[in-house]
C-alpha positions in Angstrom: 11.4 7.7 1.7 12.9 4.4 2.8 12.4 2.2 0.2 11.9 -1.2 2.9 8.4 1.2 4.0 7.5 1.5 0.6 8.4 -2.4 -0.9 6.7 -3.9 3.0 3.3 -1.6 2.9 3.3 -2.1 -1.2 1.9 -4.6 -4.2 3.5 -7.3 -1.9 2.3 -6.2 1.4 -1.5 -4.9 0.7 -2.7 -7.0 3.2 -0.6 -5.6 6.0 -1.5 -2.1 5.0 -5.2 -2.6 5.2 -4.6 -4.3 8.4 -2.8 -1.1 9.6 -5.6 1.2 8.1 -8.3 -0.9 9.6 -6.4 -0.8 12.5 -5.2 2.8 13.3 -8.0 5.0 11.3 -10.6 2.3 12.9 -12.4 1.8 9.6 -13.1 -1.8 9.7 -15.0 -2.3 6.5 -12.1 -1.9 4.1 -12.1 -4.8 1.6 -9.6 -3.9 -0.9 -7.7 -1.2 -2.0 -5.5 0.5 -5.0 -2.5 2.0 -5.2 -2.4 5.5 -6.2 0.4 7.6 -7.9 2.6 9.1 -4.9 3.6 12.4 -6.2 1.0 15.3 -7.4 2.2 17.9 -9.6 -0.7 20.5 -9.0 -2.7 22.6 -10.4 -0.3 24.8 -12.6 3.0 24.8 -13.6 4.2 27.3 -10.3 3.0 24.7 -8.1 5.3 22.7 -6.3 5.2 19.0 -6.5 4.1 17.1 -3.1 5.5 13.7 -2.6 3.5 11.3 -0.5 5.5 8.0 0.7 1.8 5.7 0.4 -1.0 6.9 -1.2 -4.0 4.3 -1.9 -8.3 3.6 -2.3 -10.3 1.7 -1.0 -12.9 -0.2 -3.4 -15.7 2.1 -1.9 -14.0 5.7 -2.5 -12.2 6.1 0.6 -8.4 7.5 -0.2 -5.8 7.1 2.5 -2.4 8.8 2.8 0.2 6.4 4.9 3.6 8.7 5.8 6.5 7.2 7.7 8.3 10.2 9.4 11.7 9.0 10.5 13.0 12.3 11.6 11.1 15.5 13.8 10.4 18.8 11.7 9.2 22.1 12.1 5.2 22.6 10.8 4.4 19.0 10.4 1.1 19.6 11.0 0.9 22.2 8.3 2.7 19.8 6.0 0.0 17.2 7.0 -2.8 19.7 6.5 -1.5 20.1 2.8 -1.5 16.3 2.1 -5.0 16.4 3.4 -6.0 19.5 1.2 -4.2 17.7 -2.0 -5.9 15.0 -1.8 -9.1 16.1 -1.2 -8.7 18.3 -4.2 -7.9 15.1 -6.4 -11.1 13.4 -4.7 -13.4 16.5 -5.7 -12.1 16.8 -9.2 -12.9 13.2 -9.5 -16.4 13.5 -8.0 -16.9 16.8 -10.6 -15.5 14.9 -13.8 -17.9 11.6 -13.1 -20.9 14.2 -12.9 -20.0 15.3 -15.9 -20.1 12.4 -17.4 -23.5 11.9 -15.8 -25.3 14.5 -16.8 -25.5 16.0 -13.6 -24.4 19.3 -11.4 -21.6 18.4 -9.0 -23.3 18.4 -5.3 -19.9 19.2 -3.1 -20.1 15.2 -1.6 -16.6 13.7 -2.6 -15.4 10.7 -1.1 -14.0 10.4 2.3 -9.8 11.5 2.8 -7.6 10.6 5.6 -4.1 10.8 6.7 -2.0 8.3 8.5 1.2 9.4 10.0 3.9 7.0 11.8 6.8 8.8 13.7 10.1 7.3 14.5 10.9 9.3 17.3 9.0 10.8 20.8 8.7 15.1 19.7 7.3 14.5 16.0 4.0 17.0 17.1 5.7 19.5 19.4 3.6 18.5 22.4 3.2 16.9 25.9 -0.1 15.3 25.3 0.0 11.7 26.5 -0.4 8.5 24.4 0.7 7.6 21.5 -2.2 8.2 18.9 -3.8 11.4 18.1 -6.6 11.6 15.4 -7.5 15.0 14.6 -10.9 16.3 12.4 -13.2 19.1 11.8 -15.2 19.6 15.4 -17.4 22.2 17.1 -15.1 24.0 19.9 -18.3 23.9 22.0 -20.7 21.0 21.1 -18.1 18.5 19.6 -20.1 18.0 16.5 -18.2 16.4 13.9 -18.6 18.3 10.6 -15.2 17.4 8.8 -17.5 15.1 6.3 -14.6 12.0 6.3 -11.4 14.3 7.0 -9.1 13.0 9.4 -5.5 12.8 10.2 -3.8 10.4 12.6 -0.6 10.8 13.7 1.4 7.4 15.4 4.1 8.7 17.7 6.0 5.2 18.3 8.8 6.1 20.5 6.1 6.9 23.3 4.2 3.7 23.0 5.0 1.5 26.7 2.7 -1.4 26.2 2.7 -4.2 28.1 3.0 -8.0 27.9 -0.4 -8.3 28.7 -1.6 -5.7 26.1 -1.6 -8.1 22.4 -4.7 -7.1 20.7 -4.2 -6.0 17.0 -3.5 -2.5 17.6 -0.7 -3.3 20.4 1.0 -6.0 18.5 0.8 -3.2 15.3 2.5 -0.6 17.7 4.5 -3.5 19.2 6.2 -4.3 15.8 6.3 -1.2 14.4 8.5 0.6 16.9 10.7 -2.7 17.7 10.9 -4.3 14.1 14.2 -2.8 13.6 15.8 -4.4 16.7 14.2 -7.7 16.5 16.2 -11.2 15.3 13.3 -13.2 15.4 9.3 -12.4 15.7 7.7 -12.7 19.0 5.7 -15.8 19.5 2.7 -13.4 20.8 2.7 -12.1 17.1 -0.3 -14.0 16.5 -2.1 -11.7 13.8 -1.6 -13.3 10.2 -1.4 -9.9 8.4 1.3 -9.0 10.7 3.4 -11.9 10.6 2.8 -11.2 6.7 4.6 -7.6 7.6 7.3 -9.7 9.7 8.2 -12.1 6.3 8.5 -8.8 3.9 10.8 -7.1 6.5 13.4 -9.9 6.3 16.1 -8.6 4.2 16.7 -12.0 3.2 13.5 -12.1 1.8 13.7 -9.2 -0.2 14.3 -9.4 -4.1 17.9 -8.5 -5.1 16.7 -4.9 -6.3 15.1 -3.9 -2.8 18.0 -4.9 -1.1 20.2 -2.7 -3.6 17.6 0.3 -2.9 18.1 -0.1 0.8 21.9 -0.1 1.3 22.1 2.8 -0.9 19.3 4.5 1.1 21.0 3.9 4.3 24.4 4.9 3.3 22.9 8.6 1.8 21.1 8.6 4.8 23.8 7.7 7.2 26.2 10.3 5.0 23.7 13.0 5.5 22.9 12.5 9.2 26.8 13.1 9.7 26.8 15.9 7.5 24.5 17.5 9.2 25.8 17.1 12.7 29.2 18.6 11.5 27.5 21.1 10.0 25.4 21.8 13.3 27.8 21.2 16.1 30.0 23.9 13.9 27.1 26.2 12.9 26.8 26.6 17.1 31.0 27.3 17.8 30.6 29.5 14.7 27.0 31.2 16.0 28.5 31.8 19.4 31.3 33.5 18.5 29.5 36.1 16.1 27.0 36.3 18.7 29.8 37.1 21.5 31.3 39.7 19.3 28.0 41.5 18.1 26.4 40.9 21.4 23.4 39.5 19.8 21.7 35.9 19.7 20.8 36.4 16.2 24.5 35.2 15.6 23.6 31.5 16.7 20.7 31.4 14.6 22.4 32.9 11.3 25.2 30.7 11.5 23.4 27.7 11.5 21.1 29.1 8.9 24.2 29.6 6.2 25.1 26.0 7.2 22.0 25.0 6.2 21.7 26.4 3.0 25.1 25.2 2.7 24.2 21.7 3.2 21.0 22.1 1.0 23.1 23.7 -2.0 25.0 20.4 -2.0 22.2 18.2 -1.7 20.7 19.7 -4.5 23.6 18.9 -7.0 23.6 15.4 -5.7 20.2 15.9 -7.5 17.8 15.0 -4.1 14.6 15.6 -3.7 13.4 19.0 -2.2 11.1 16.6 0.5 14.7 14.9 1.5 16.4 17.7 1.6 13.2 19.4 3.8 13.9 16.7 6.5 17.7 17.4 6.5 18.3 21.0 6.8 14.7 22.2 8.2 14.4 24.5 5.7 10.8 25.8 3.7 10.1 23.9 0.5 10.0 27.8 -0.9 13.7 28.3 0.0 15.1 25.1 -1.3 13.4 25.6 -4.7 15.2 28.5 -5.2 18.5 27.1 -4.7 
């Protein structure tokens, strides 16, 4: 993950990310929260390990899941649905252990679990639905009885929020900053919420401590470095796909070639020693395949 995300919404920035909790999963009794370990190893050793960017508690139980998706992939929502599931699993073993220690037969409660999602771009969900937020749970088709018992997932799709000057509640001036922060020398004077001018202060680069800053610039150039990579490797994927596909008549050409690219691309990611979730982004190919690599 970019490391800016992780040093901003961290230790330094816990206000600003109950702020954006309170905010975008509309929970607005959260007093304090803890930092949880971000990657889970499973349940045995054949499981594969699941990396979350943000992964916190609140005092009273609740555990939250904050993911900053910069680029659009295939089966998101599946992915999100397994960060939900994981979590939840941590949250009932929990809940079973301190009933143990109580004396007591676990009941099935466990505390509540949600998921918050922010996407760079406009297609992050693969749909036309307008807005910009989308919170999903655990309904009736028919009656719209909630029965998810505190499982939710919200996905943040930045590149379609249009507000307005006249829109600068929380939430807007959230979205507001959020999408724009990148592109923005100086904060806007309607930034008027302390937590986010808090979020404004840890996003100056100047600001940052000498180790962050490090972190960054060699984030941005692997990233930049893979982003051309990966366009070579597309744009010649395609030449390479048509031809086949001209000679063999077949549009399974197109496809295969940019499949072998990726692989490619993946092979050589993997002996830079990067993480199967980067590499995931990069190439679009299934956890599954890249572990075998």
């Amino acid at each position: 993950m970019d490391p800016s995300f992780k040093y901003i919404f961290g230790e330094d920035g816990k206000e600003s990310m109950i702020s954006l909790l309170k905010t975008f999963l509309n929970i607005p009794d959260i007093e304090d929260i803890t930092y949880l370990q971000t990657e889970d190893v499973g349940l045995g050793k054949a499981d594969k390990r699941i990396h979350f960017d943000i992964a916190c508690r609140a005092s009273d139980g609740k555990r939250f899941i904050v993911e900053a998706q910069v680029v659009d992939q295939r089966f998101f929502n599946q992915r999100a649905m397994l960060y939900v599931s994981t979590m939840v699993r941590n949250a009932v073993r929990e809940a079973n252990e301190q009933a143990k220690k109580e004396h007591k037969v676990w009941d099935y409660s466990f505390s509540p679990v949600y998921l918050l999602s922010l996407f760079k771009g406009t297609d992050g969900l693969n749909h036309s639905k307008p807005g910009c937020i989308h919170t999903y749970t655990m309904k009736d088709v028919k009656s719209g009885d909630d029965m998810s018992a505190g499982i939710s997932i919200t996905f943040v799709e930045l590149g379609k929020y249009k507000g307005s000057p006249d829109e600068r509640d929380v939430l807007n001036q959230w979205l507001y900053s959020l999408k724009n922060i990148e592109n923005l020398e100086d904060m806007p004077d309607w930034i008027t919420d302390g937590k986010i001018q808090k979020f404004y202060d840890l996003a100056e680069f100047a600001n940052m401590p000498v180790s962050v800053r490090e972190k960054i610039e060699n984030y941005m150039t692997t990233e930049l470095d893979w982003k051309n990579a990966m366009i070579w490797a597309v744009d010649k994927a395609k030449v390479e796909g048509k031809a086949e596909g001209r000679e063999e008549g077949r549009e399974e050409g197109r496809e295969e070639g940019a499949n072998q690219k990726a692989l490619e691309m993946a092979r050589v990611m993997k002996q830079d020693n990067l993480d199967n979730e980067v590499i995931m982004r990069y190439t679009g190919l299934p956890l599954e395949t890249i572990s075998k690599l």
